[in-house]
Structure formats: C-alpha cells, structure tokens
C-alpha positions in Angstrom: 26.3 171.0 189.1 27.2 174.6 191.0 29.8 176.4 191.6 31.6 174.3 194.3 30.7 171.1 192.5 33.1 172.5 189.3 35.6 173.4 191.7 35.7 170.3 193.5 35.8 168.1 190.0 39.0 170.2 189.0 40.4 170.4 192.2 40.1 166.3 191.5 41.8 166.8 187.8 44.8 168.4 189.3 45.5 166.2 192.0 45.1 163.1 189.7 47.3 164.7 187.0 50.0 165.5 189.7 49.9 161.9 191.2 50.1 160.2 187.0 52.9 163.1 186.6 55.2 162.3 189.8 54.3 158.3 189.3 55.5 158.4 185.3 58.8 160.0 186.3 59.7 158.0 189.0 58.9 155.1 187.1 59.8 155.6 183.5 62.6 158.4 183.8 65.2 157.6 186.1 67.3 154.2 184.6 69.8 154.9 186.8 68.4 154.0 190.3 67.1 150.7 188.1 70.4 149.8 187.2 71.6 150.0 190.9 68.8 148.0 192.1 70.5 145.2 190.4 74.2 146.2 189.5 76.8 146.1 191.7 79.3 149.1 191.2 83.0 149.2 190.8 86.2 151.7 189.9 87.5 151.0 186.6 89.9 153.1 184.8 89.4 154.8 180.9 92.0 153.6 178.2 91.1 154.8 175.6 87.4 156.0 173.5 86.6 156.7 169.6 83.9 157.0 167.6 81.8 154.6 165.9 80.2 154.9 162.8 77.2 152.7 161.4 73.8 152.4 160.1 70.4 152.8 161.0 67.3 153.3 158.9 69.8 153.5 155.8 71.6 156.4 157.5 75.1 156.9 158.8 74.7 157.2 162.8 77.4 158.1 165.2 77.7 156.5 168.8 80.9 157.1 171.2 82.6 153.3 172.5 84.6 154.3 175.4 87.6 151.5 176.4 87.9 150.9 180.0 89.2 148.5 182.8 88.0 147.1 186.5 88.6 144.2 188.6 85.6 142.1 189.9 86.7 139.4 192.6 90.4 139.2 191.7 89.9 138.8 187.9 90.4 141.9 185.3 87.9 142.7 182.7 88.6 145.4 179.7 85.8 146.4 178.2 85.0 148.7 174.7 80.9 149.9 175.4 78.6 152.1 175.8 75.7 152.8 177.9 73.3 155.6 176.3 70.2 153.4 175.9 71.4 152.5 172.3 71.8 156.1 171.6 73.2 157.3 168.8 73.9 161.5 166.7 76.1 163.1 165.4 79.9 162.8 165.1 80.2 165.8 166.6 78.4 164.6 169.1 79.6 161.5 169.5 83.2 162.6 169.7 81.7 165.1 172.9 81.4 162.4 174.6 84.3 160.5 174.1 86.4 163.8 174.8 84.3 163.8 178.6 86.5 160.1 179.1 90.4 161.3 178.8 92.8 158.1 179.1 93.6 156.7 182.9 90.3 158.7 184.5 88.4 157.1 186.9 85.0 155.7 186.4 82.3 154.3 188.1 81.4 150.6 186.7 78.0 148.9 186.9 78.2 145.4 186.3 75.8 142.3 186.7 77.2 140.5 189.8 76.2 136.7 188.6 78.0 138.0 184.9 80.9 140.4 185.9 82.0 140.7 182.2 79.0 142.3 181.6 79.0 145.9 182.5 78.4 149.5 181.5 79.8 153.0 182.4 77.2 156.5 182.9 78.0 158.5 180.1 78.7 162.1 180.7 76.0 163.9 178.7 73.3 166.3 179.4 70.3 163.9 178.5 66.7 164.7 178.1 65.7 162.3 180.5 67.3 164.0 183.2 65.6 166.9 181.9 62.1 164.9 181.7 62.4 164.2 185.4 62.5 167.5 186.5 60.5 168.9 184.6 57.2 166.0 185.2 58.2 166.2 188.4 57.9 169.8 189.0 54.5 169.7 187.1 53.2 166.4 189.2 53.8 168.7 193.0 52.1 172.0 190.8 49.2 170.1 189.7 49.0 168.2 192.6 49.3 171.8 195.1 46.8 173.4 193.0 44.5 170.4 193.6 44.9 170.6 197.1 44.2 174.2 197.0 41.2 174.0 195.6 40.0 171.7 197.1 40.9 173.7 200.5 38.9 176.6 198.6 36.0 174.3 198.2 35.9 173.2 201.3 35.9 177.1 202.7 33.1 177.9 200.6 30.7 175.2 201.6 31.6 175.5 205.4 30.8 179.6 205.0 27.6 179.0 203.0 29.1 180.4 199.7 29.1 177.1 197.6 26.2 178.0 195.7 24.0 174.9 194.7 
C-alpha cells in the first residue's frame, strides 16, 4: 500500500478512536445526567453529617453520611446517606466532605418519584470522573480532528497527483 493508502488507514484510526473516546464518556462517565433521566429533584435542607467508619477487604474504610430533610407531595422525609457510588478513603477525607454540608444549607435532592423515601444528595468533591470526562472527551474531538485532517490531506494529495501508488 503507498503513501496515501497509510495516510488514509490512520486518518481512519483517529477518527474511530475519537468517535469510541467521545461515545465511552458520554456513556460511562457522566451518572449524573443518568440519575436525572429518572429522578425527580427537590430542596431539602442539611442537619447534620459525620463520619462513618467500617470495613472492607479487612481494612478500616472511611465514608462521610450526611443527614438531611425534604418534602415530597406534602409528606417529610429525613434521610442519613450518601451518594459517592459506594465510595469510600480516608478520614480525612471523609470528614472533607462532610465539612462541604454545614447544618441548615440547602441541597438539591434526587429522589425516585414511585419511592420518594428513597433519595440521594451530589456530594461536593472533586471526583475523577468528572476529570475522566474531560479529559476522554477532549482526546475523542483531537483524535477525531486529526482524523479528519488527514483525511483532508489525503484527499489533496490524490486530487494533485501526489498520492504516490
């Protein structure tokens, strides 16, 4: 295969990579706009947070259980959770997060509409899937520009008589 043919199989590569990239973190990264499509959302109010200490794997892990109040359809719920996708550090880390939930602040609440005692609050914390999303998104549009320019090059060559066979 020449010169153009190369071009035009990597020009492929990146475009393909860019589409899996930008597909995977839309899909896998972003719980969040899952949780909307079937969670209704509410104001509820903090009363209090602490840390909570158990095991896992025979080791002492750490995971911050935040208190907290709303009103679905007339009827109060008071809820002790948390929502990090069952995860769990440090105390110190822990206790960051319950210090981000002082008493009486305003939350949103996501709770299942056909089970309103069932609910959850977004966590403040800088999370690595946030971080995942940008960053497979940003290399899903570079793959899938440098495919695309390629391809352009490719497509210049064989017009101009360059492509080489």
């Amino acid at each position: 295969m020449g010169g153009t043919g190369n071009l035009l199989l990597l020009a492929l590569a990146f475009v393909l990579l860019g589409v899996v990239l930008i597909a995977v973190s839309l899909l896998c990264f972003n719980p969040k706009q899952r949780r909307d499509l079937t969670h209704r959302t509410t104001t509820g109010i903090v009363k209090g947070g602490e840390v909570v200490e158990h095991e896992e794997g025979g080791q002492k892990v750490y995971a911050p259980a935040i208190q907290f109040e709303y009103e679905v359809g007339g009827v109060q719920y008071r809820v002790k959770g948390y929502d990090l996708g069952n995860t769990t550090g440090s105390q110190e880390w822990a206790a960051s997060i319950v210090g981000c939930y002082p008493r009486e602040m305003e939350v949103t609440v996501y709770y299942d509409p056909s089970h309103p005692d069932h609910s959850a609050i977004d966590v403040a914390v800088e999370s690595s899937p946030t971080i995942c999303l940008g960053t497979f998104q940003t290399l899903g549009f570079v793959c899938l520009g440098l495919g695309v320019l390629l391809g352009l090059v490719v497509a210049v060559l064989s017009l101009t008589g360059h492509g080489g066979r």
